[in-house]
C-alpha positions, 0 to 999 in steps of 0.5 A: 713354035716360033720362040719370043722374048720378053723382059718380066716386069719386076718387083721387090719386096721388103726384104729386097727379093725380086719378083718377075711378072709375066702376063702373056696373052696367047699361047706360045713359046715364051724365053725371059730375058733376066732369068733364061726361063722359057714358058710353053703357054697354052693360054693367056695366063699371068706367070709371077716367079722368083730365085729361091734358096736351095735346102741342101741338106734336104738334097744331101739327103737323097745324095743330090747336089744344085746343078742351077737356080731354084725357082718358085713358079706360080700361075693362077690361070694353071696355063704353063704346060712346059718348062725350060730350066737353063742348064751349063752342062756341054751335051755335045761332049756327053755331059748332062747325063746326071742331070733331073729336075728338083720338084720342091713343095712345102707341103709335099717335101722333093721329088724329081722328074726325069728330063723329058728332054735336053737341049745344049741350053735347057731341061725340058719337063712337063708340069701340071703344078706350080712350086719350085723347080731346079736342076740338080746332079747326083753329088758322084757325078763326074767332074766334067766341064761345064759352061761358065762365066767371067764376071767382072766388078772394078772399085775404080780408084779415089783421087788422089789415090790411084790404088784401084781393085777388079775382083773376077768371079767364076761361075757357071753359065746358068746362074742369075747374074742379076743375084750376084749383082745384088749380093756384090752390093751388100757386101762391097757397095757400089762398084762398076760391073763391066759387061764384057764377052764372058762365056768359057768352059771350066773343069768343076773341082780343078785349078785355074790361075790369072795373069795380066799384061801389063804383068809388073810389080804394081799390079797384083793377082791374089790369090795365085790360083783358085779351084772352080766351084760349080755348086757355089751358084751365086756366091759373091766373093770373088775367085781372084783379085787384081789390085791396081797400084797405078792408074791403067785405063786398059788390061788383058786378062787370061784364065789358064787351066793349070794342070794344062796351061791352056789358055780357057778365056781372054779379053782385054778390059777397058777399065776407065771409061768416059764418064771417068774423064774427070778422074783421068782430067785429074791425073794428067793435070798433076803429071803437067804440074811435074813438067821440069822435073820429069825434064830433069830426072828421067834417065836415058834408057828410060827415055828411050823405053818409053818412046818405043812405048809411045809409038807401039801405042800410036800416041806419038808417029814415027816422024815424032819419034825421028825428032825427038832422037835427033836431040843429042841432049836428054833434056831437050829430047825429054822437053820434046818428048812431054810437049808433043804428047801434051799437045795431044790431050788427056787420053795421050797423057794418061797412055803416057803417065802408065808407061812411065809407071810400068818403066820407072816406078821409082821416079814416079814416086818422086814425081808423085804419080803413085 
């Protein structure tokens, strides 16, 4: 049976909550797209579900703890006879073991069904009955790892401020990302979420640590390391944060396991993207406002730094590069140096406005870049 997506059309109540809809109209093997969910239709039917909170003293109670999602299924026509749940266990490497799926009725209290299959993505039960359904673990199992999530929120900075914050969150593969979203909003307001390749492997209950290059005394990572939490499914508050001191456009991040020190995940992250032009338009037009005095302060070894700088990041060519140190004057070769970059636009400025930033933090205070 050949697999088909569909995006559920969606709706929220008072109380913001969404609702999916799903109104299929043959039989079939159906995956959504927002939740991961896969139906095994045996008709035409209307299938409207949603994310539920877990009882987890209710869980505790029979020494189980979430391993995913809760979902409340319901479906009028009684057509799904099969149901996928997303799990985040590595079956290759044996995990998936302790996994069962939480049959949770109001009327009826918790039960739980064995798998009657585990794919590397998905649990796999038979249902005659349409409640809440979730995988959930022994709360003994082992830690082993699991599949998880990098995800990224950035608060960009507000001129003439450039103080700017990512907050990075661990999560497990299989959680909604669309609920964490919506939580980040309530609690913070409106921020950026960058989509960017995510997908690592995390030791549930061990430490990771963050680090950024560039790595100087304007960019901060707090706290200095965090314990990754499977069980927290949708918990917006962040395992690290970065804080911009400075305005960057790019970064590289990198999560090392620390007991180990091996790198788990890498990505270099584009923090002002086009529709930031007029925030970066602003910047630059304060840095040429500073033009004689940046002429007239920058030290010799500075200047020299930010040319190799320059050229490592293409702004300038190596023929630029040969000119500017033919001028025997700093002064000349500092007007040479501004002019030419100047002359290459914004995007040029700005790579050399976070160089100088990185080199000389102290003259970018006088000159009020900071």
């Amino acid at each position: 049976m050949r697999l088909k997506g569909f995006t559920p059309d969606i709706t929220a109540d008072g109380s913001d909550d969404e609702t999916y809809l799903f109104q299929c109209s043959c039989a079939g093997l159906y995956q959504c797209s927002v939740t991961g969910l896969v139906f095994v239709m045996k008709g035409e039917g209307d299938v409207v579900y949603r994310t539920v909170p877990w009882n987890r003293k209710l869980l505790a109670q029979h020494h189980k703890k979430p391993a995913g999602p809760l979902f409340d299924i319901k479906c009028q026509q009684q057509s799904v006879c099969q149901l996928h749940l997303p799990h985040c266990e590595l079956i290759s490497t044996g995990g998936g073991q302790f996994m069962q799926v939480a049959h949770v009725d109001k009327l009826e209290g918790i039960n739980f069904i064995p798998p009657r299959q585990i794919t590397e993505s998905h649990v796999v039960i038979n249902i005659t009955e349409f409640s809440g359904y979730g995988i959930v673990r022994d709360e003994d199992s082992p830690p082993d790892p699991v599949q998880a999530l990098v995800l990224l929120f950035y608060k960009p900075p507000v001129d003439p401020d450039p103080r700017s914050v990512l907050s990075v969150l661990l999560v497990p593969r299989n959680i909604k990302i669309q609920d964490v979203k919506e939580k980040r909003r309530e609690l913070i307001g409106e921020e950026t979420y960058i989509d960017i390749p995510s997908k690592c492997n995390l030791h549930p209950n061990q430490v990771y640590t963050l680090s950024t290059v560039p790595d100087d005394g304007l960019i901060v990572v707090q706290p200095n390391e965090t314990v990754f939490d499977d069980v927290s499914l949708d918990n917006p508050v962040p395992s690290f944060q970065v804080i911009f001191n400075r305005l960057i456009s790019n970064i590289n991040l990198s999560l090392k396991h620390q007991s180990s020190s091996s790198c788990v995940w890498k990505s270099e992250v584009c923090l002002l993207p086009k529709r930031m032009g007029s925030m970066i338009l602003s910047s630059n037009q304060k840095l040429l406002k500073v033009r004689s005095l940046f002429i007239e302060k920058i030290s010799e070894p500075v200047l020299s730094s930010l040319l190799d700088k320059l050229l490592e990041k293409n702004v300038i060519t190596d023929a630029e590069r040969e000119a500017a140190d033919a001028k025997k004057k700093r002064s000349k070769k500092a007007r040479l140096v501004f002019d030419t970059v100047r002359r290459k636009g914004d995007r040029a400025i700005l790579e050399m406005t976070e160089s100088l930033c990185e080199l000389d933090s102290f003259l970018c205070r006088n000159l009020e870049l900071l």
